[in-house]
C-alpha positions in Angstrom: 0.0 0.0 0.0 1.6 3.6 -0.6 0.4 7.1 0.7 1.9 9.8 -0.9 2.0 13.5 0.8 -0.3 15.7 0.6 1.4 18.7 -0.7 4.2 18.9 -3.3 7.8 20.5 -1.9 10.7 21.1 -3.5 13.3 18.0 -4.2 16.5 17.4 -2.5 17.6 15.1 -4.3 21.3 15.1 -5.8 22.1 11.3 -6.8 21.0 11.4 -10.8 22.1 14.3 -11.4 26.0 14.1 -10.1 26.4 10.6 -12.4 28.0 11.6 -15.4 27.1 9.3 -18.8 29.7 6.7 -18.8 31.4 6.4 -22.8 33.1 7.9 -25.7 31.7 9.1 -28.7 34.2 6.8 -30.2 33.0 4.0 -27.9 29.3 4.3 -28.6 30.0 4.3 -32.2 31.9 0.8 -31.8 29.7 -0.4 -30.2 27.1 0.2 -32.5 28.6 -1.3 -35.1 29.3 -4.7 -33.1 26.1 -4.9 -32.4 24.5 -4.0 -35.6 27.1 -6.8 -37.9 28.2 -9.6 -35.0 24.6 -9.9 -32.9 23.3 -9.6 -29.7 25.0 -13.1 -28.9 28.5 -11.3 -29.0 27.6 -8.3 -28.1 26.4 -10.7 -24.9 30.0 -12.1 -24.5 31.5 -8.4 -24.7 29.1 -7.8 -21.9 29.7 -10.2 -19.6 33.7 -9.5 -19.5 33.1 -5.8 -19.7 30.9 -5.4 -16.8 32.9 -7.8 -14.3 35.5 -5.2 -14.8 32.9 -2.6 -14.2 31.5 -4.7 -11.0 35.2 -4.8 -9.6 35.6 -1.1 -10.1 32.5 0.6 -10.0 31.7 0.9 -6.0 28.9 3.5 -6.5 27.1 1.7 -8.5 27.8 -1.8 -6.7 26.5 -0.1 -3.4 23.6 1.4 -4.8 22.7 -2.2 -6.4 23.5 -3.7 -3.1 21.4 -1.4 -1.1 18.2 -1.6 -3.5 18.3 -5.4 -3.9 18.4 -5.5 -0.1 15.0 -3.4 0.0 13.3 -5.4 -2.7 15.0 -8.9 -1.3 14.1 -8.0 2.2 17.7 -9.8 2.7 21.8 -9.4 2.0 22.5 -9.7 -1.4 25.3 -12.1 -3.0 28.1 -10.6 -5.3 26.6 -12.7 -8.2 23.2 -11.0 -7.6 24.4 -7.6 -8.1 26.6 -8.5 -11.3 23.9 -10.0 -12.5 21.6 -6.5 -11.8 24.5 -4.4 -13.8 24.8 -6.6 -16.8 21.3 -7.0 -17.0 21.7 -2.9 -17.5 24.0 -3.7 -19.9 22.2 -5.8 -22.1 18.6 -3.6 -22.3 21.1 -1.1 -23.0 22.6 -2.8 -25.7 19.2 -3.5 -27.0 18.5 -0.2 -27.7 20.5 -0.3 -30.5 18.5 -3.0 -32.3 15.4 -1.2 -31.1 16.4 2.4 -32.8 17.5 0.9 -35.4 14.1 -1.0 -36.6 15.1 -4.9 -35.8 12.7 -5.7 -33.2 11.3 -8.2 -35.1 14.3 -10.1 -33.4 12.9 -10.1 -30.0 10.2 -11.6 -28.2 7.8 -9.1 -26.8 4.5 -9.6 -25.3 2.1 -6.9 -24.7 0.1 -6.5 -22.1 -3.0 -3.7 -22.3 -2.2 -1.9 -25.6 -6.1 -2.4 -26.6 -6.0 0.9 -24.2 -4.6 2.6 -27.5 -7.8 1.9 -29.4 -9.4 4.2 -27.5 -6.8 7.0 -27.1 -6.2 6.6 -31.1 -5.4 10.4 -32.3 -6.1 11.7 -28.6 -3.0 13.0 -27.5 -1.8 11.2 -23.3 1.0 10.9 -20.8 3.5 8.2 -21.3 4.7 7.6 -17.8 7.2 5.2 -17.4 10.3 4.7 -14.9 14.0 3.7 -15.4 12.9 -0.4 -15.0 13.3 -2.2 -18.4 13.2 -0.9 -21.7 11.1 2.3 -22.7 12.8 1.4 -26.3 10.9 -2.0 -26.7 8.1 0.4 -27.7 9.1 0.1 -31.0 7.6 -2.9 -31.6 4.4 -1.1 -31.9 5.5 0.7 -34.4 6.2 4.0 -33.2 8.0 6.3 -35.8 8.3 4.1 -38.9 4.9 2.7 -40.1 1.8 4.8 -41.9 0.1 3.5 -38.7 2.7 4.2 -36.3 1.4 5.4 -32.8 3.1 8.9 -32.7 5.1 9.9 -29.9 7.3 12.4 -28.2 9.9 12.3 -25.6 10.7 14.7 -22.6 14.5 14.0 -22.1 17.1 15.6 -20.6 19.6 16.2 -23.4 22.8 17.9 -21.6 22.5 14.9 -19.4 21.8 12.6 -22.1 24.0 13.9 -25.0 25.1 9.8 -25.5 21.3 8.8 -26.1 20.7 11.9 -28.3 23.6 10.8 -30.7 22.2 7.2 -30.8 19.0 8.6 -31.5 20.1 11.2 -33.8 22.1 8.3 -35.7 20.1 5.5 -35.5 16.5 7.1 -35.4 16.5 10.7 -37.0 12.6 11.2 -36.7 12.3 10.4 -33.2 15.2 11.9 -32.0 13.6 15.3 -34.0 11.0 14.9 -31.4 12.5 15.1 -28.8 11.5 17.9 -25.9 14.4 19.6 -23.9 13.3 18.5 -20.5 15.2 21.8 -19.3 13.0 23.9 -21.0 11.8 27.0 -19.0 8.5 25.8 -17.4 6.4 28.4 -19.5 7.4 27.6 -23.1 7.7 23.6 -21.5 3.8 23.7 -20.9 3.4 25.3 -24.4 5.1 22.7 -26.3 3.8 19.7 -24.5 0.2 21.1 -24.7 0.5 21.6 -28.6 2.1 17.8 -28.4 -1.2 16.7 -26.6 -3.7 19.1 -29.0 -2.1 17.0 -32.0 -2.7 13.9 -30.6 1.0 12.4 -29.6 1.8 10.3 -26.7 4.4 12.4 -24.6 6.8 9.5 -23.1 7.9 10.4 -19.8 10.2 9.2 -16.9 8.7 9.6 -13.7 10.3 8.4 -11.2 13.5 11.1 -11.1 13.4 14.3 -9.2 15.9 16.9 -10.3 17.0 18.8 -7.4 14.6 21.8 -7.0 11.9 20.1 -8.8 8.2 19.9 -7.1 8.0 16.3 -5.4 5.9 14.6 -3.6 6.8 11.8 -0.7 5.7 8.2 -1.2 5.8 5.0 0.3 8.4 3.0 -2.1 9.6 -0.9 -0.4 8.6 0.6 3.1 10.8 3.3 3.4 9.4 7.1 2.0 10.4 8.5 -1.6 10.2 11.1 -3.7 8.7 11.3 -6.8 8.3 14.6 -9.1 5.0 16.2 -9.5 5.9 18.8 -11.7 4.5 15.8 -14.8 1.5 15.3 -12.6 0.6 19.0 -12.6 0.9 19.2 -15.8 -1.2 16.7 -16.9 -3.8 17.9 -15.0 -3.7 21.4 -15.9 -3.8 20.2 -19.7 -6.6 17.8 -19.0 -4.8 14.6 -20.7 -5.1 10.9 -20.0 -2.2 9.2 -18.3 -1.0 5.8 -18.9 2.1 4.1 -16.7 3.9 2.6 -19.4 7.0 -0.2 -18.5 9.4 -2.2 -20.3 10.4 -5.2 -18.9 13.6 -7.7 -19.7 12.4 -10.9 -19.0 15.6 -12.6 -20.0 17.1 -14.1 -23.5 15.2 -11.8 -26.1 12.0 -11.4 -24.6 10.4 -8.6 -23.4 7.3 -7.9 -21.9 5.2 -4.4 -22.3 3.1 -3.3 -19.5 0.1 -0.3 -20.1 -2.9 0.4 -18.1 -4.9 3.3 -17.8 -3.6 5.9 -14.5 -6.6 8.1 -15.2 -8.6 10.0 -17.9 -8.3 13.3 -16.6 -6.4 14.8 -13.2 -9.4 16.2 -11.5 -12.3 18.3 -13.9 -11.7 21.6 -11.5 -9.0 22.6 -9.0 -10.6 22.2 -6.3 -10.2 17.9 -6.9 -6.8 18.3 -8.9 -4.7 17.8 -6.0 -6.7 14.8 -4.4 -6.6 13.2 -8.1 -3.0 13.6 -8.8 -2.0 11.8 -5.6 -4.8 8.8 -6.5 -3.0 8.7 -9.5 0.7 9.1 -8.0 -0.3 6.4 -5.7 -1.4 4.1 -8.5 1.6 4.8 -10.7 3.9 3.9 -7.6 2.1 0.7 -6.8 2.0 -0.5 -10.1 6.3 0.5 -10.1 6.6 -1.7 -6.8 5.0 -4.7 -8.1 6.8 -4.5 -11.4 10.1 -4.1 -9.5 9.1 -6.7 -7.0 8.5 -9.3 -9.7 11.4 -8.2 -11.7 14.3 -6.5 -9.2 16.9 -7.0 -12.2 15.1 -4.7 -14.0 15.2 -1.6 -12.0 18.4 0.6 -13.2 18.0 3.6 -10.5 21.8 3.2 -9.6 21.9 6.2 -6.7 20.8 6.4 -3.5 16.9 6.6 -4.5 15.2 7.1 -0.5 18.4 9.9 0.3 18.6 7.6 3.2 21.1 4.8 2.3 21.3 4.2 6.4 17.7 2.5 6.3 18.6 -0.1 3.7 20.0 -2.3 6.6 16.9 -2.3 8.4 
């Protein structure tokens, strides 16, 4: 069960944000290429010798695995359980590649509640996902390359993600021409993703990150309290449009498995009930993260302290 506060407040939070992106231009573009001519079965072998070396040397991210799988265990994790959670990161994002670059038909991916989109067809919603899984695998719906294509935007932040804009830019020109600046001045921000909605796009967004300073709200994440921005939740309230949590999981080999469901059809019809339905739907969003993450611990690639508390992960 989650309770979320009652008011939003500004976010403390620091972890994301001090993580630099980890790889050269030079690298990426390597990489790429091994992927693209030797196959995921390769690229899989790279992997597994890659990130030993990154387990061995990476302690950040090793004690953030360590301290999440405790949570979502509920016990001490072995040293095989958090390589396994890093290459696991590895490989989804290796799979991007094949994603961006139209070859999903080499995966296995089972969806689970896109009928929702028959009744959102060219009525523009809220995307929300979280950094479990693969928000790529998406592709397999045909977003961006098909006459029928379900068209959609993404809120990214690009400074911080300068590697995934050149993979997009590269790899996926139109979608990566779609792309909104997440540090767009709040103002014009609201402008864009309200013409976004008006024309009918689905605006993909990752919802589980606060930036520091952002609007958050507290919630009940694996028992301990979290925070969540509420800046998206606001928004989609003020311009009246449907959310749907949308998550990517890696259930091992090539399969994936797409998760949708319907978070609400509208924030609230005045402001009066806008704040009560924001943190219905904040609750449910968070719930529906926890049992994914539950299910599926692997899967969740929040590498940072998450609850700013790293002391109550031994309890």
């Amino acid at each position: 069960m989650t309770e979320s506060s009652t008011s939003a407040k500004p976010s403390t939070a620091k972890g994301w944000q001090t993580q630099q992106e980890r790889g050269t231009p030079f690298l990426l573009n390597l990489l790429t290429w091994v992927a693209l001519n030797l196959g995921r079965r390769m690229i899989f072998v790279w992997l597994c010798v890659i990130v030993f070396y990154y387990f061995l040397f990476a302690r950040s991210a090793r004690t953030a695995s360590r301290h999440f799988l405790r949570r979502a265990r509920q016990r001490t994790p072995k040293w095989w359980e958090i390589y396994r959670h890093l290459l696991t990161f590895a490989q989804v994002a290796m799979d991007r590649i094949y994603f961006l670059a139209g070859r999903e038909a080499e995966f296995d991916v089972h969806i689970h509640g896109n009928q929702l989109f028959d009744d959102y067809k060219n009525r523009g919603c809220f995307l929300l996902t979280a950094h479990i899984g693969s928000f790529d695998a998406l592709r397999v719906m045909g977003m961006g390359r098909r006459s029928d294509a379900l068209p959609i935007r993404i809120l990214l932040d690009i400074q911080h993600n300068a590697n995934v804009m050149r993979l997009l830019e590269k790899l996926d020109p139109q979608l990566a021409a779609g792309v909104i600046d997440a540090r767009t001045p709040a103002p014009a921000l609201a402008l864009i993703l309200s013409e976004a909605i008006e024309q009918g796009h689905l605006v993909g967004i990752m919802a589980d990150r606060c930036a520091q300073g952002e609007r958050s709200s507290t919630v009940d994440f694996f028992g301990a309290p979290a925070e969540f921005p509420a800046g998206v939740w606001q928004l989609a309230a003020l311009l009246k449009a449907p959310v749907i949590s949308c998550f990517g999981v890696y259930s091992g080999a090539n399969r994936y498995d797409l998760h949708f469901e319907l978070i609400s059809e509208q924030l609230g019809t005045s402001r009066q009930d806008r704040t009560a339905a924001i943190e219905v739907g904040m609750a449910r969003y968070v719930a529906q993260l926890q049992d994914l993450v539950h299910k599926h611990p692997y899967n969740w690639f929040n590498f940072y302290d998450f609850w700013q508390d790293e002391t109550s992960a031994h309890h």
